[in-house]
GUZA-587006 format. One record per residue (C-alpha): residue in one letter; x, y, z. Coordinates in steps of 0.5 Angstrom, whole numbers, plus 2048, in hexadecimal, padded with zeros to 3 digits. Example, Ala and Ser with C-alpha at 12.3 -4.5 7.8 and 13.67 -1.06 7.14 Angstrom:
GUZA-587006
["a", [819, 7F7, 810]]
["s", [81B, 7FE, 80E]]
***
This chain:
GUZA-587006
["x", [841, 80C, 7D4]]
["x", [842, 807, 7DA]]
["x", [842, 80D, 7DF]]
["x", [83B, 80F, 7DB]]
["x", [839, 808, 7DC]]
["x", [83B, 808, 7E3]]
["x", [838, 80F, 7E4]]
["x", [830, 80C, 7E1]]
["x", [831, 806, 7E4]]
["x", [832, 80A, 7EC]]
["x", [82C, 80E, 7EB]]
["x", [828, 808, 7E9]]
["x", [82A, 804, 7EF]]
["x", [829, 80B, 7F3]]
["x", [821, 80B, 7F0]]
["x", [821, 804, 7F1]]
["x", [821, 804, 7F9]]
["x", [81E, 80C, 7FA]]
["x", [817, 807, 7F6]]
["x", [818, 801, 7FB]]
["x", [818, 806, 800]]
["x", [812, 80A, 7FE]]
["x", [810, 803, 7FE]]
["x", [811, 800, 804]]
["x", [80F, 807, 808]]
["x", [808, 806, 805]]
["x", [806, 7FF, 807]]
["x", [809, 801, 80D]]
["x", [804, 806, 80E]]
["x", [7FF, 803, 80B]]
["x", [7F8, 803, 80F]]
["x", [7F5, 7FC, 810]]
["x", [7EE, 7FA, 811]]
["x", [7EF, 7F9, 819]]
["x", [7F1, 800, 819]]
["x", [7EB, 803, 816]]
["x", [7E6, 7FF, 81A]]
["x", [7E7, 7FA, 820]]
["x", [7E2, 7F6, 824]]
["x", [7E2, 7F4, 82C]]
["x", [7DD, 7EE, 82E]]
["x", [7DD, 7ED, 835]]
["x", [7D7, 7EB, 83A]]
["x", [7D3, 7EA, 840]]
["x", [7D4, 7E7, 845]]
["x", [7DC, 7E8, 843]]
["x", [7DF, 7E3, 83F]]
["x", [7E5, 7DF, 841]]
["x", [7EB, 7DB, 83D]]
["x", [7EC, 7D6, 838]]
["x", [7EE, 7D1, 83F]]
["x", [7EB, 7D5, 843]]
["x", [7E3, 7D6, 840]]
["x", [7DE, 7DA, 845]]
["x", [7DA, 7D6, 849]]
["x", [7D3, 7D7, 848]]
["x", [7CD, 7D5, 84D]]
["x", [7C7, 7D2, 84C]]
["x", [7C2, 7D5, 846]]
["x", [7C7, 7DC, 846]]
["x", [7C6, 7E1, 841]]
["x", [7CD, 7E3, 83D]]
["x", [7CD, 7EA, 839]]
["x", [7D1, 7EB, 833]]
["x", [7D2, 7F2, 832]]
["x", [7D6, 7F3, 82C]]
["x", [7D9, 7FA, 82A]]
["x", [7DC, 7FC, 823]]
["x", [7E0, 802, 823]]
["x", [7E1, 807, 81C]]
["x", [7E8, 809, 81E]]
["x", [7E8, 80D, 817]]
["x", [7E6, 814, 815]]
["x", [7E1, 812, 810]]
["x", [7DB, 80F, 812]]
["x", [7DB, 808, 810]]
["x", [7D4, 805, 80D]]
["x", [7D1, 7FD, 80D]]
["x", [7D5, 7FB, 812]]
["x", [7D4, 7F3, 813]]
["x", [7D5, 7EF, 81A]]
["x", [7D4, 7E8, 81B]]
["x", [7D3, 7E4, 820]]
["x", [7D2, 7DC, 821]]
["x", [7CF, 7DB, 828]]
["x", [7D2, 7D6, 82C]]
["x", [7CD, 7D0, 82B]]
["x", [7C8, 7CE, 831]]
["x", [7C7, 7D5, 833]]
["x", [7C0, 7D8, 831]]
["x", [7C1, 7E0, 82D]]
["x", [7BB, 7E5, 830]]
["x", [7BA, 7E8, 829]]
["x", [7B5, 7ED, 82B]]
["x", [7B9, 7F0, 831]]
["x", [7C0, 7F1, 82C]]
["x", [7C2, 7F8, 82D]]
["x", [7C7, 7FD, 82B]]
["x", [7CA, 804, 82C]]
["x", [7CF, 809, 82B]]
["x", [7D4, 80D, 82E]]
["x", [7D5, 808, 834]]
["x", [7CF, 80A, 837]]
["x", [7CA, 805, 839]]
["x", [7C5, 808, 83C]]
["x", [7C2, 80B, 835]]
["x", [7C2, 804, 831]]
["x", [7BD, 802, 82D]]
["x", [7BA, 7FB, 82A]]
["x", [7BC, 7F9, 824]]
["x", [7B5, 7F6, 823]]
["x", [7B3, 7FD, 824]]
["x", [7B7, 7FF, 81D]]
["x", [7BC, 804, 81D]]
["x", [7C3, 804, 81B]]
["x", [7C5, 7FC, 81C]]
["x", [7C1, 7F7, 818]]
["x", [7C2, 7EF, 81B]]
["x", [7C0, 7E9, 819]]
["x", [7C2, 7E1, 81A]]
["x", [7C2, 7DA, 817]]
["x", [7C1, 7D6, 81E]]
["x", [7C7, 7D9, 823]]
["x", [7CB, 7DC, 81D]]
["x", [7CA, 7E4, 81E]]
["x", [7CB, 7E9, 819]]
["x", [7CA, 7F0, 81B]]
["x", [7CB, 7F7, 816]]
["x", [7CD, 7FD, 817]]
["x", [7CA, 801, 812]]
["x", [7CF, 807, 814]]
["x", [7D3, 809, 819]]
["x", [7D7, 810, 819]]
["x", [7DE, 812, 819]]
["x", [7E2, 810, 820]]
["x", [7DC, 80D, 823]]
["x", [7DA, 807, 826]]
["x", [7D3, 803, 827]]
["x", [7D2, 7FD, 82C]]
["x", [7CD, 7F7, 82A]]
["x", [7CA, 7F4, 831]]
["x", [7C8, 7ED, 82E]]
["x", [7C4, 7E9, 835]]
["x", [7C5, 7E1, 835]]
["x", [7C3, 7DC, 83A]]
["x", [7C5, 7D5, 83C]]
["x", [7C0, 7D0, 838]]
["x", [7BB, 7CC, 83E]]
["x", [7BD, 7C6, 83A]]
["x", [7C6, 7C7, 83A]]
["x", [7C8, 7C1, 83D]]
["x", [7CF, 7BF, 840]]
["x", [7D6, 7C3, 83F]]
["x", [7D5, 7C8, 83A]]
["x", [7DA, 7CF, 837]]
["x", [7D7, 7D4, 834]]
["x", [7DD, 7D8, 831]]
["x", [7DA, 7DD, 82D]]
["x", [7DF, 7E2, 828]]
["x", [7DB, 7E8, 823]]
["x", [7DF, 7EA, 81C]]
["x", [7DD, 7F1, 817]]
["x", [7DC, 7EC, 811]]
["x", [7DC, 7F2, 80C]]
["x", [7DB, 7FA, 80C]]
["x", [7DA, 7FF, 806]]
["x", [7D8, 7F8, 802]]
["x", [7E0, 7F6, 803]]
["x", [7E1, 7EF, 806]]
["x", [7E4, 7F0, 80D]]
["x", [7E6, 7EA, 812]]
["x", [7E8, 7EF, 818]]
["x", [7E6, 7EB, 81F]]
["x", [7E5, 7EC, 826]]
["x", [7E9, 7E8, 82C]]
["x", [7E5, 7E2, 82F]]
["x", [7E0, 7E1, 835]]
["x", [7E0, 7DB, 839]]
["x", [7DA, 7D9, 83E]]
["x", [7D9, 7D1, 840]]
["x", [7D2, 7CE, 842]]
["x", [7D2, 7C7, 846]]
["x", [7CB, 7C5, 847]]
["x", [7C5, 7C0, 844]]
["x", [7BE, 7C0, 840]]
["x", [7BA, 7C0, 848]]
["x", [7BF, 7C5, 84C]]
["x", [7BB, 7CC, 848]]
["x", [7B4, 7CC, 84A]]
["x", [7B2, 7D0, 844]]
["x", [7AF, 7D7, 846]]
["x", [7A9, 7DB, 843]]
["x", [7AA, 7E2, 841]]
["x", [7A7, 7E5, 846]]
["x", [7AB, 7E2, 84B]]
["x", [7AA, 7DC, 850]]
["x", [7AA, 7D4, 84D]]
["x", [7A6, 7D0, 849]]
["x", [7A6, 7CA, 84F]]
["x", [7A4, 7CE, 854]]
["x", [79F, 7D1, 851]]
["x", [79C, 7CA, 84E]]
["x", [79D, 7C8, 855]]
["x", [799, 7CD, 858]]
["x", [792, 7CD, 853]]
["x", [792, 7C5, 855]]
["x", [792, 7C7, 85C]]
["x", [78D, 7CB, 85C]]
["x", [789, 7C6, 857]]
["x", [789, 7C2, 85D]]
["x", [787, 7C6, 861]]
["x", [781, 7C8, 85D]]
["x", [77F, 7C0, 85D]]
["x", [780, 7BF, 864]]
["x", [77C, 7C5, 866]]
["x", [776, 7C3, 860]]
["x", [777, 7BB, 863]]
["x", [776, 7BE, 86B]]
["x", [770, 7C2, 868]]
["x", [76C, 7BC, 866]]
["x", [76E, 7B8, 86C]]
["x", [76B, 7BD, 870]]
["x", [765, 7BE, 86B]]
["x", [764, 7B5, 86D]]
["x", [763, 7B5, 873]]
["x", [75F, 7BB, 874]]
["x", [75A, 7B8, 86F]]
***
Protein backbone atom coordinates (compact mmCIF):
# COMPACT_ATOMS: atom_id res chain seq x y z
CA UNK A 1 0.00 0.00 0.00
CA UNK A 2 2.75 2.49 0.78
CA UNK A 3 4.96 1.74 -2.31
CA UNK A 4 1.16 2.47 -4.33
CA UNK A 5 1.01 5.68 -2.44
CA UNK A 6 4.85 6.35 -3.23
CA UNK A 7 4.21 5.56 -6.83
CA UNK A 8 0.91 8.23 -7.37
CA UNK A 9 2.71 10.42 -5.18
CA UNK A 10 6.05 10.52 -7.75
CA UNK A 11 3.85 11.01 -10.68
CA UNK A 12 1.96 13.80 -9.02
CA UNK A 13 5.18 15.51 -8.29
CA UNK A 14 6.56 14.69 -12.02
CA UNK A 15 3.04 16.44 -13.51
CA UNK A 16 3.49 19.07 -11.23
CA UNK A 17 6.95 20.45 -12.54
CA UNK A 18 6.38 19.48 -16.43
CA UNK A 19 2.95 22.30 -15.55
CA UNK A 20 5.13 24.69 -14.24
CA UNK A 21 7.50 24.19 -17.04
CA UNK A 22 4.84 24.84 -19.62
CA UNK A 23 4.34 27.51 -17.68
CA UNK A 24 6.80 29.38 -17.09
CA UNK A 25 8.12 28.67 -21.41
CA UNK A 26 4.84 30.30 -21.96
CA UNK A 27 5.39 33.63 -20.32
CA UNK A 28 8.80 33.55 -21.36
CA UNK A 29 7.52 33.67 -24.69
CA UNK A 30 4.67 35.64 -24.43
CA UNK A 31 4.65 38.66 -26.90
CA UNK A 32 4.35 42.26 -25.54
CA UNK A 33 2.92 45.38 -26.74
CA UNK A 34 6.46 46.66 -27.58
CA UNK A 35 7.11 43.84 -29.37
CA UNK A 36 4.12 44.21 -31.67
CA UNK A 37 4.57 48.14 -32.17
CA UNK A 38 7.32 50.60 -31.64
CA UNK A 39 7.67 54.19 -31.70
CA UNK A 40 10.77 56.39 -32.46
CA UNK A 41 10.70 60.38 -32.08
CA UNK A 42 13.33 62.16 -33.10
CA UNK A 43 13.88 65.83 -34.40
CA UNK A 44 15.47 68.67 -36.48
CA UNK A 45 17.71 70.14 -35.94
CA UNK A 46 18.99 67.21 -33.94
CA UNK A 47 18.22 66.53 -30.36
CA UNK A 48 20.59 66.65 -27.58
CA UNK A 49 20.70 65.16 -23.97
CA UNK A 50 19.10 65.84 -20.68
CA UNK A 51 22.45 67.47 -19.50
CA UNK A 52 23.49 68.62 -22.53
CA UNK A 53 20.07 69.98 -24.74
CA UNK A 54 20.49 71.08 -28.31
CA UNK A 55 20.93 74.79 -28.44
CA UNK A 56 18.61 76.64 -30.50
CA UNK A 57 19.22 80.29 -32.29
CA UNK A 58 17.11 82.66 -32.42
CA UNK A 59 13.63 82.02 -34.08
CA UNK A 60 14.79 78.46 -35.19
CA UNK A 61 12.05 75.83 -36.50
CA UNK A 62 12.13 72.40 -34.62
CA UNK A 63 10.68 69.28 -36.70
CA UNK A 64 9.47 66.33 -34.79
CA UNK A 65 9.22 63.49 -36.94
CA UNK A 66 7.32 60.84 -35.25
CA UNK A 67 7.40 57.23 -36.79
CA UNK A 68 5.66 53.98 -35.70
CA UNK A 69 6.44 50.75 -36.87
CA UNK A 70 3.92 47.56 -37.09
CA UNK A 71 6.28 44.90 -36.57
CA UNK A 72 3.62 42.45 -36.66
CA UNK A 73 2.00 39.99 -39.39
CA UNK A 74 -1.37 41.46 -38.81
CA UNK A 75 -2.20 44.59 -39.96
CA UNK A 76 -2.93 46.79 -36.98
CA UNK A 77 -5.99 49.26 -36.75
CA UNK A 78 -6.66 52.51 -34.73
CA UNK A 79 -3.41 53.29 -33.69
CA UNK A 80 -3.48 56.35 -31.16
CA UNK A 81 -0.26 58.51 -30.66
CA UNK A 82 0.24 61.39 -28.25
CA UNK A 83 1.96 63.99 -28.26
CA UNK A 84 2.12 67.18 -25.68
CA UNK A 85 4.35 69.80 -27.40
CA UNK A 86 6.68 71.63 -25.24
CA UNK A 87 4.97 74.82 -24.31
CA UNK A 88 6.57 78.08 -25.92
CA UNK A 89 6.82 76.57 -29.14
CA UNK A 90 3.83 77.24 -31.82
CA UNK A 91 2.47 74.05 -33.85
CA UNK A 92 2.04 74.90 -37.74
CA UNK A 93 -1.08 72.78 -38.01
CA UNK A 94 -1.79 73.16 -41.72
CA UNK A 95 1.70 71.89 -42.54
CA UNK A 96 1.62 68.70 -40.40
CA UNK A 97 2.27 65.79 -42.60
CA UNK A 98 3.05 62.28 -43.00
CA UNK A 99 4.16 59.17 -44.94
CA UNK A 100 5.11 55.50 -45.57
CA UNK A 101 7.57 53.20 -46.12
CA UNK A 102 10.45 55.84 -45.30
CA UNK A 103 9.97 57.71 -48.04
CA UNK A 104 9.88 61.45 -47.62
CA UNK A 105 9.19 62.44 -50.89
CA UNK A 106 5.60 60.87 -51.45
CA UNK A 107 4.16 62.83 -48.15
CA UNK A 108 1.01 63.95 -47.93
CA UNK A 109 -0.82 66.78 -45.42
CA UNK A 110 -2.97 65.32 -42.82
CA UNK A 111 -5.28 68.31 -43.52
CA UNK A 112 -5.63 67.10 -47.01
CA UNK A 113 -7.39 63.65 -45.25
CA UNK A 114 -5.98 60.50 -45.93
CA UNK A 115 -4.75 57.78 -43.66
CA UNK A 116 -3.73 59.69 -40.37
CA UNK A 117 -6.24 62.14 -38.49
CA UNK A 118 -4.92 65.13 -36.13
CA UNK A 119 -6.25 66.99 -33.56
CA UNK A 120 -5.12 69.19 -30.19
CA UNK A 121 -6.15 70.95 -27.29
CA UNK A 122 -3.55 74.24 -27.22
CA UNK A 123 -0.05 71.87 -27.76
CA UNK A 124 -1.33 68.61 -26.39
CA UNK A 125 -1.43 66.57 -30.03
CA UNK A 126 -3.37 63.63 -30.87
CA UNK A 127 -2.84 61.93 -34.32
CA UNK A 128 -4.73 58.47 -35.47
CA UNK A 129 -3.38 56.01 -37.64
CA UNK A 130 -6.61 54.65 -39.24
CA UNK A 131 -4.43 51.40 -40.45
CA UNK A 132 -1.33 50.57 -40.69
CA UNK A 133 -0.26 47.18 -42.74
CA UNK A 134 1.54 44.12 -41.43
CA UNK A 135 5.87 45.00 -41.05
CA UNK A 136 5.33 48.64 -42.06
CA UNK A 137 6.25 51.92 -40.71
CA UNK A 138 4.60 55.60 -41.39
CA UNK A 139 6.36 58.80 -40.31
CA UNK A 140 4.33 61.82 -39.02
CA UNK A 141 6.35 65.19 -39.47
CA UNK A 142 4.77 67.56 -37.13
CA UNK A 143 6.53 71.67 -38.03
CA UNK A 144 7.21 73.75 -34.67
CA UNK A 145 8.43 77.11 -34.49
CA UNK A 146 9.80 79.11 -31.37
CA UNK A 147 6.90 81.80 -29.95
CA UNK A 148 8.07 85.84 -31.08
CA UNK A 149 7.14 86.08 -27.27
CA UNK A 150 9.39 83.06 -25.19
CA UNK A 151 11.55 84.62 -23.24
CA UNK A 152 14.55 83.82 -20.78
CA UNK A 153 15.78 80.09 -20.57
CA UNK A 154 13.61 77.36 -21.75
CA UNK A 155 14.03 73.38 -22.38
CA UNK A 156 11.89 71.92 -24.77
CA UNK A 157 11.62 68.32 -24.04
CA UNK A 158 9.43 66.53 -25.86
CA UNK A 159 8.39 62.58 -25.77
CA UNK A 160 5.41 60.77 -27.81
CA UNK A 161 3.56 57.56 -26.70
CA UNK A 162 1.07 54.99 -28.67
CA UNK A 163 -2.01 55.36 -26.16
CA UNK A 164 -4.04 52.44 -27.58
CA UNK A 165 -4.52 50.01 -30.74
CA UNK A 166 -7.19 47.68 -31.80
CA UNK A 167 -9.32 49.72 -29.05
CA UNK A 168 -6.71 48.32 -26.19
CA UNK A 169 -5.27 50.56 -23.99
CA UNK A 170 -1.46 50.75 -24.58
CA UNK A 171 1.46 53.05 -23.07
CA UNK A 172 4.40 52.36 -25.38
CA UNK A 173 6.75 55.52 -25.46
CA UNK A 174 9.38 56.99 -27.41
CA UNK A 175 12.78 58.11 -25.95
CA UNK A 176 12.92 61.94 -25.52
CA UNK A 177 14.36 64.88 -27.37
CA UNK A 178 16.01 67.73 -25.93
CA UNK A 179 16.66 71.43 -27.43
CA UNK A 180 17.22 74.57 -25.14
CA UNK A 181 15.91 78.19 -26.45
CA UNK A 182 17.64 81.59 -24.31
CA UNK A 183 16.30 84.70 -25.51
CA UNK A 184 13.75 87.55 -24.72
CA UNK A 185 10.09 88.95 -26.16
CA UNK A 186 12.22 92.03 -28.28
CA UNK A 187 15.22 89.29 -29.80
CA UNK A 188 12.44 87.77 -32.55
CA UNK A 189 11.05 90.16 -35.16
CA UNK A 190 7.91 88.62 -35.75
CA UNK A 191 8.00 87.53 -39.85
CA UNK A 192 5.33 87.58 -42.53
CA UNK A 193 4.46 84.41 -44.46
CA UNK A 194 5.62 85.56 -47.31
CA UNK A 195 8.98 86.56 -46.12
CA UNK A 196 10.59 89.70 -44.71
CA UNK A 197 9.83 91.43 -41.26
CA UNK A 198 7.12 93.39 -40.13
CA UNK A 199 9.38 96.42 -38.67
CA UNK A 200 10.96 96.89 -41.55
CA UNK A 201 8.13 96.97 -43.66
CA UNK A 202 6.51 99.76 -41.25
CA UNK A 203 9.42 101.46 -41.58
CA UNK A 204 9.60 101.58 -45.32
CA UNK A 205 5.49 102.80 -45.80
CA UNK A 206 6.85 105.97 -43.24
CA UNK A 207 9.62 106.79 -45.35
CA UNK A 208 7.89 107.06 -48.46
CA UNK A 209 4.76 108.70 -46.57
CA UNK A 210 7.47 111.29 -46.03
CA UNK A 211 8.77 111.44 -48.89
CA UNK A 212 5.37 112.12 -50.56
CA UNK A 213 4.95 115.12 -48.00
CA UNK A 214 7.99 116.69 -48.63
CA UNK A 215 7.42 116.40 -52.57
CA UNK A 216 3.53 118.00 -52.15
CA UNK A 217 5.14 120.82 -49.46
CA UNK A 218 8.11 121.98 -52.27
CA UNK A 219 5.31 121.80 -54.93
CA UNK A 220 3.37 124.45 -53.29
CA UNK A 221 6.09 126.43 -52.24
CA UNK A 222 6.87 126.42 -55.77
CA UNK A 223 3.53 127.37 -56.67
CA UNK A 224 3.90 130.53 -53.90
CA UNK A 225 6.46 132.12 -55.34
CA UNK A 226 5.63 131.83 -58.90
CA UNK A 227 2.18 133.63 -58.16
Amino acid sequence: MDIFRLKYLSLAIGMGAISAFAVGNLNTHSVSADDILSIELTSSPTSGTNNNPKALSVSTDIVYSISITNNSSSDIEQIVINDDIPEGLHIADNSISYYTGGNSENSKLISDGGDVTYSADGNSTVFTINKLESNSSITISVPTVVNSDTSGEKIFDNRALISSYNGTSVNIQSADTFHSYTGSADSTLPELRGGGNIPFIVIGISIMAAAAILMIVTFKRRNGKRK
